[in-house]
C-alpha positions in Angstrom: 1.1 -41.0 22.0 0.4 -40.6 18.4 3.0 -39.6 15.8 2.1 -36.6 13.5 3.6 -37.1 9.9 4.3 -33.8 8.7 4.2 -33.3 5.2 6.6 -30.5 3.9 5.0 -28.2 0.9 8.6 -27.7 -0.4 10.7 -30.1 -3.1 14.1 -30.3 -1.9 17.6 -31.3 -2.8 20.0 -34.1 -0.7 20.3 -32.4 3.2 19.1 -29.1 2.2 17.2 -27.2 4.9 14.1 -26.5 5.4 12.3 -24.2 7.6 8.7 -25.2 8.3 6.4 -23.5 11.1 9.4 -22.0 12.8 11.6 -25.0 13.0 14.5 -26.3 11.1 15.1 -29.5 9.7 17.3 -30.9 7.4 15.3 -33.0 4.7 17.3 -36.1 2.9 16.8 -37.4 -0.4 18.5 -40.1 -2.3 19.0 -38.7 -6.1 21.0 -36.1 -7.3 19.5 -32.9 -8.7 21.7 -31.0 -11.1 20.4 -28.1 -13.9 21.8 -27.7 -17.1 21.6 -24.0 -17.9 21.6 -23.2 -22.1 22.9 -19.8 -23.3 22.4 -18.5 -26.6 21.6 -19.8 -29.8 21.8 -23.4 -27.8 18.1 -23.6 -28.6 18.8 -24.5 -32.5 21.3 -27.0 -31.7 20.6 -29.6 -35.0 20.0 -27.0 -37.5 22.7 -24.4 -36.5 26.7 -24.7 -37.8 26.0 -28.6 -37.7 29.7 -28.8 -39.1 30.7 -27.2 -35.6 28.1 -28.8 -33.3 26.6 -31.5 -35.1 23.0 -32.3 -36.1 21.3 -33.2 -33.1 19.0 -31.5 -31.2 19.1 -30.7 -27.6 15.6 -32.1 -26.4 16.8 -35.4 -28.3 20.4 -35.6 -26.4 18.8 -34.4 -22.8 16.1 -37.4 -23.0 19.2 -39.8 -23.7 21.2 -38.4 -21.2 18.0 -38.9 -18.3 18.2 -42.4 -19.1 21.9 -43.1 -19.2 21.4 -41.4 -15.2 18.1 -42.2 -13.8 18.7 -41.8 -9.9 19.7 -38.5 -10.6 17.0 -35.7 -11.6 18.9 -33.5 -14.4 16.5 -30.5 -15.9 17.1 -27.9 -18.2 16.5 -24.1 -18.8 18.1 -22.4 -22.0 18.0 -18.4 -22.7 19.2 -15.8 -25.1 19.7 -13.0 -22.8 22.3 -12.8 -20.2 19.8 -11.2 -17.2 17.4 -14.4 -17.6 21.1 -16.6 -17.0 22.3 -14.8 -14.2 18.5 -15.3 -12.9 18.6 -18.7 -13.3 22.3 -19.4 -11.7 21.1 -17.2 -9.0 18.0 -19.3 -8.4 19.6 -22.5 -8.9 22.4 -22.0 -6.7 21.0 -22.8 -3.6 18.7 -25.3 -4.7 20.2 -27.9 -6.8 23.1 -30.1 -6.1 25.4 -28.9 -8.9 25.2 -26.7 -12.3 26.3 -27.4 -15.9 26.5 -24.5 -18.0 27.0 -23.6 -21.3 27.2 -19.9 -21.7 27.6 -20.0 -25.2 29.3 -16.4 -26.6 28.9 -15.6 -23.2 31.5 -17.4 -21.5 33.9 -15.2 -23.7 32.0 -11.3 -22.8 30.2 -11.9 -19.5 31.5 -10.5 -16.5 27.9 -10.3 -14.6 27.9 -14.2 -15.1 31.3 -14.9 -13.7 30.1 -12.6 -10.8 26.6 -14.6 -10.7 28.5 -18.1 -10.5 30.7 -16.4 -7.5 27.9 -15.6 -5.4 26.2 -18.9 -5.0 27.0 -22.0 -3.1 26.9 -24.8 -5.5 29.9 -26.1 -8.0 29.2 -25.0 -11.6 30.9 -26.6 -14.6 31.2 -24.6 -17.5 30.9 -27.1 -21.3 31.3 -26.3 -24.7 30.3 -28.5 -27.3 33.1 -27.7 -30.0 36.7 -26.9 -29.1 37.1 -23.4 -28.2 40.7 -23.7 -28.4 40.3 -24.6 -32.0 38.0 -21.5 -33.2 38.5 -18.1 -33.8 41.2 -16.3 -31.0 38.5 -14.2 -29.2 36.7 -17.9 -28.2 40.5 -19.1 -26.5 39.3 -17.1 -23.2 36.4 -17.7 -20.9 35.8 -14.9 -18.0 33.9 -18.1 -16.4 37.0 -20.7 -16.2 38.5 -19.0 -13.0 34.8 -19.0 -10.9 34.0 -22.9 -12.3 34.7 -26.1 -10.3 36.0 -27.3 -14.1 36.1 -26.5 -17.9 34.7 -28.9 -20.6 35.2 -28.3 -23.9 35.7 -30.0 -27.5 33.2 -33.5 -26.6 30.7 -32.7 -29.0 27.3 -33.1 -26.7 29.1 -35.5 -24.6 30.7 -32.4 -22.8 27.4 -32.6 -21.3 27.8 -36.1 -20.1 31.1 -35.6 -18.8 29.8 -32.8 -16.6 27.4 -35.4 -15.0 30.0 -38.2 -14.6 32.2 -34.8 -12.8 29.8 -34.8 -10.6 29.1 -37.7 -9.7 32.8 -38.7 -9.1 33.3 -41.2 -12.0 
């Protein structure tokens, strides 16, 4: 008897499942797949307050950062407006292994975002680049810190590393 390969139109993340034709399986891969999500004004990271988050841009940082963790497949999505976020949390949330977010302003004002991060099944992790301790009194509260596996804040760009390394159990 002959073996059919079937060949699944869908990309999928480690033992997700997938319902093809009617039946169920669970797919495996072997890397990783996490999704930094950008708020606003993260898109002029390098020219923007570089005394508060440096001179380096994004794109730059993200390519080092792929390299540093190859097995694991890390993209990115930034936005200005809080609907497009909540969008993307809501679609990432049950595809990707984990989520790193930086809310930006956000994180302070948003309750539809706290609400968005509660309603999916994967762990977020909420980054800031500077220390929001250290900045102006309306900055010293997130709305996201009680719905986030974990709160990074104060590493410069490596906030985003330490996310990874979070989870990833190092």
């Amino acid at each position: 008897m002959k073996k059919n390969k079937i060949i699944l139109p869908v990309t999928v993340s480690p033992c997700y499942p997938v319902t093809y034709n009617k039946i169920s399986i669970f797919v495996k891969t072997n890397s990783m797949k996490l999704i930094i999500i950008n708020g606003p004004n993260l898109n002029l990271l390098g020219s923007r307050e570089t005394e508060v988050y440096g001179n380096q841009t994004f794109p730059v940082y993200l390519k080092k950062l792929k390299a540093k963790y190859p097995e694991i497949e890390i993209e990115c999505y930034q936005s200005n407006i809080e609907g497009e976020i909540i969008d993307a949390i809501q679609k990432a949330g049950f595809v990707y292994d984990g989520i790193i977010l930086n809310a930006g302003g956000y994180s302070h004002t948003s309750v539809a975002i706290a609400d968005s991060i509660k309603a999916i099944k994967v762990p977020v992790v909420e980054v800031h680049i500077s220390n929001i301790f250290a900045r102006e009194s309306f900055r010293h509260t997130s709305l996201l810190a009680p719905v986030v596996k974990g709160c990074i804040t104060g590493f410069g760009l490596e906030s985003y590393r330490l996310a990874v390394e979070s989870f990833i159990g190092k």
